[in-house]
N, C-alpha and C positions, 0 to 999 in steps of 0.2 A: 826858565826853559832853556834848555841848552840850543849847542846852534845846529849838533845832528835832529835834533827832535823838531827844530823849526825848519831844519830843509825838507824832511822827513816827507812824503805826498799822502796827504789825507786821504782815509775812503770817503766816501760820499755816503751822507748822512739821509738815514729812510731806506725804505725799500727799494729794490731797484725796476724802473719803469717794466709793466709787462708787454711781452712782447706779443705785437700784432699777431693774432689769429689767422693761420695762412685757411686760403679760400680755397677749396675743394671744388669738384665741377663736380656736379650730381643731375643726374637725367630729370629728367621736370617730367609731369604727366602730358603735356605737350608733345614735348620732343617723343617722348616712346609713340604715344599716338602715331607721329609720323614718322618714327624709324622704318619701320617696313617697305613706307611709299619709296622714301630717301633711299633705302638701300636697293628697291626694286632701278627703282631712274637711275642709278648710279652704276649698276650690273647692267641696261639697258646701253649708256652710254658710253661705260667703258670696256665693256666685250668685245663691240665692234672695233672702235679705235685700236684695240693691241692688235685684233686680229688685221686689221687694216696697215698699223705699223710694221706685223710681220711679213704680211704680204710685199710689201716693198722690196724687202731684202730679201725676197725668194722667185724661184719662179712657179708660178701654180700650173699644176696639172691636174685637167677634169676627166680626161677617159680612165674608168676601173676607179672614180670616186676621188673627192679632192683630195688631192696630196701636194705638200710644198716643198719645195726644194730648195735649199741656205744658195742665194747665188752673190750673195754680198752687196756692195756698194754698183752692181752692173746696171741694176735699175736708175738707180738714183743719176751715174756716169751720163747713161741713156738720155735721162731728161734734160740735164742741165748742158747735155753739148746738139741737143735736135733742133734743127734753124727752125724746122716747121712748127714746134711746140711754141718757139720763141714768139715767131710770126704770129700763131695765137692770142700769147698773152701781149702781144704789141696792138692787135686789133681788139682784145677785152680791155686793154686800158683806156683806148679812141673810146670805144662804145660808151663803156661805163663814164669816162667824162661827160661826153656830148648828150645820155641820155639823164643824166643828174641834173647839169646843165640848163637843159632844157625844159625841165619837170621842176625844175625847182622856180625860175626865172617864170615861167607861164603858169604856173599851180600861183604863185605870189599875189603876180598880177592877176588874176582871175579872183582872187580869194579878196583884194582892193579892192577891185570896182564892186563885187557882188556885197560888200560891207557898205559900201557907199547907198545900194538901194533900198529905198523906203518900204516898195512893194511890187511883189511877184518875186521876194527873193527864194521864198521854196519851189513855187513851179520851176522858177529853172535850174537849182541845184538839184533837181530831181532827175531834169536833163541831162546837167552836166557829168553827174555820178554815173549816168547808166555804162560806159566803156568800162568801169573798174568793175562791174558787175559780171563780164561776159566772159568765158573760160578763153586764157591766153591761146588754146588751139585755134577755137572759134575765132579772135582777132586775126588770127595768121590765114588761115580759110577767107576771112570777109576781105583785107589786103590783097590776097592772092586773085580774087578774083576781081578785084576792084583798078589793081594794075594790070590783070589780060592784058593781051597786044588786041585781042581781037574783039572780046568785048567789054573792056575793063574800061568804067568812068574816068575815073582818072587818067590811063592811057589814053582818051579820045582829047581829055583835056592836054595833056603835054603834047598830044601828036599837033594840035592847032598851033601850039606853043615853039612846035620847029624838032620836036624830041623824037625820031619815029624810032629809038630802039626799043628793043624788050625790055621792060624795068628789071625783072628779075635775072635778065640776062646779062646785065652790064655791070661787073663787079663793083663800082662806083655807088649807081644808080640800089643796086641791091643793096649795100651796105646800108645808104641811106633810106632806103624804103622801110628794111626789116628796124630802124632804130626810129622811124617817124612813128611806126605801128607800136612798139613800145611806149614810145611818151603819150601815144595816144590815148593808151590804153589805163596807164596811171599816173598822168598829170591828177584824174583827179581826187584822187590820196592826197596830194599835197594840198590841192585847194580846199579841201575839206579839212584837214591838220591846220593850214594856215587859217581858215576864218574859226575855227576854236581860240587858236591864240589872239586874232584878232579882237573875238568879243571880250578875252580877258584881260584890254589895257584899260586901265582905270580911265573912267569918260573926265574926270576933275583936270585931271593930266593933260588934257587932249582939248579941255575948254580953253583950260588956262594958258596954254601955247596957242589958242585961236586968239585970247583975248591980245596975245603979245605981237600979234602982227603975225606969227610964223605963217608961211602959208602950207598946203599939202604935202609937197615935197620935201620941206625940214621939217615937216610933223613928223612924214613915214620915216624917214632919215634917222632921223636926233634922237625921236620917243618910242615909237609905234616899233619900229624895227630891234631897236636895242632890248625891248622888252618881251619880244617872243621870241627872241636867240636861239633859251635853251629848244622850243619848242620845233622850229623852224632846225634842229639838228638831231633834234628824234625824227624827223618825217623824214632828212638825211640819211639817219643810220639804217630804217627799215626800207627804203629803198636802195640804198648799196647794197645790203644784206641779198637783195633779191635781184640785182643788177649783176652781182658776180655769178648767178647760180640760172642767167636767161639762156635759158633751152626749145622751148614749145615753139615762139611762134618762129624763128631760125629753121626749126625742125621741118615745120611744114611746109613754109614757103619754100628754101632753099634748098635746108639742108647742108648748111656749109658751103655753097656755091654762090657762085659760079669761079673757079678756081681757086678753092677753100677763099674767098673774097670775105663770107661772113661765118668759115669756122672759129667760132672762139674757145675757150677752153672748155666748155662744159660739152660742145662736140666733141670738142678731138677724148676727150676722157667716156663720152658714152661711145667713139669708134672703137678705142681701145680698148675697153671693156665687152662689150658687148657685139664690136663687128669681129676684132680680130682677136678676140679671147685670150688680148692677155695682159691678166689679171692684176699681176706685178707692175707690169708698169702703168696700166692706169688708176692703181693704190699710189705711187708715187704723186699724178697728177691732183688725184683726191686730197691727198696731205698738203700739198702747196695751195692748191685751194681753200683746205681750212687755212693755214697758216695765213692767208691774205685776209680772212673773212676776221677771222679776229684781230688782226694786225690794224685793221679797221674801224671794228667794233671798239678797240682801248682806244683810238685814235678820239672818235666820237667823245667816247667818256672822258676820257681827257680835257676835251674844249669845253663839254660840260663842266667839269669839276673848277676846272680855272676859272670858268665864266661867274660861277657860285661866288666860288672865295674872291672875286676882285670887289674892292670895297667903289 
């Protein structure tokens, strides 16, 4: 063999490997099933968003039928330099802390001790659930008249206590009324979310840390707690959800008073829209509103997803 013929590069002997079969995506009888619905939900959700987008950047006019007007970036200018909007969302972020805060810390503890009992534990979660039961107006009504100056229980109690103002009149006292009536209303969601997750920590897990000495407090600490995380941040995410979007009982009582003390943004976006008609700019306060709601919602998922994948 010569030495061109042995430098020479071989073909490769046999046929040559076939190549992978590319994968097509083909509609299943499933999916057409629910192509319709999908496409109906989808024209549902996103009709309004464009048109809500548009709005922003216009101004609307309602006399002789809507008509919108390109007015640019004025809207959005508007929002991002208004103290009072600011002031808003400075008093929905208070809120929405102090009532998560609180709803989560007393839905916990409530959801403990009520795991702890042998018997009578339905008659009184039958109790404890009835405030999630009652239409958030209705709370704000039963509050309202519960703080009266004149004949409200609670007013008689704080008046003994040295408090002779008006609850609802004292921007302080208001603020913290309309957010006590909130947790009142759905601490018990949580306590109900958290003794689901309670019953599902394995009882082996919970002997065997009694067997070890642990006592109550590095049970709920160490085992108990680490193991309803994800759960204990879904009862999280559906109350934020519903924390940024509190309307009703603010509405009734207050109203955004006493010196916008408990306008938060879901008022100042139903003034704008619906006191002073206009429409542009409270599409702008709408958009930042979602924008917060889902900034939240990944936020949640998030803690979820990491909590999954840590070994």
């Amino acid at each position: 063999m010569s030495t061109a013929e042995a430098t020479r590069p071989r073909k490769p002997s046999g046929d040559p490997p076939p190549s992978a079969p590319r994968r097509t995506l083909r509609p299943t009888f499933n999916g057409l099933l629910l192509a319709p619905g999908i496409a109906l939900l989808g024209m549902l959700s996103l009709f309004p968003l464009l048109t809500l987008i548009a709005m922003s950047f216009s101004r609307v006019h309602l006399l002789g039928g809507i008509r919108l007007e390109w007015a640019g970036l004025d809207n959005w200018t508007r929002a991002l330099t208004d103290p009072d909007l600011w002031q808003s969302w400075g008093l929905t972020l208070v809120y929405f802390t102090v009532t998560l805060g609180l709803e989560m810390a007393l839905g916990l503890t409530i959801a403990v001790l009520l795991s702890k009992l042998k018997r009578g534990q339905g008659p009184l979660m039958v109790v404890i659930l009835l405030p999630m039961f009652v239409a958030p107006a209705i709370v704000g009504l039963l509050g309202r008249y519960l703080v009266d100056p004149t004949f409200g229980l609670y007013a008689r109690f704080l008046q003994q206590l040295g408090f002779t103002e008006d609850v609802l009149g004292n921007p302080v006292s208001a603020f913290v009324a309309v957010t006590l009536m909130d947790v009142w209303e759905w601490t018990p969601l949580i306590v109900l979310i958290s003794l689901a997750g309670l019953s599902s920590v394995n009882p082996s897990i919970l002997e065997a840390a009694s067997l070890d000495g642990a006592n109550q407090w590095r049970t709920l600490r160490h085992i108990v707690l680490p193991s309803i995380t994800n759960i204990l941040l879904v009862a999280l995410l559906i109350r934020s959800m519903d924390a940024v979007r509190y309307f009703d009982i603010i509405t009734v009582t207050t109203n955004g008073g006493p010196a916008d003390a408990t306008k938060i943004i879901p008022l100042r976006l139903y003034e704008a829209g619906f006191r002073f008609f206009d429409l542009g700019y409270a599409a702008v306060i709408g958009l930042m509103m979602l924008a917060l709601t889902i900034l939240i919602a990944r936020l949640f998922v998030r803690l979820m997803t990491r909590k999954e994948h840590r070994p």
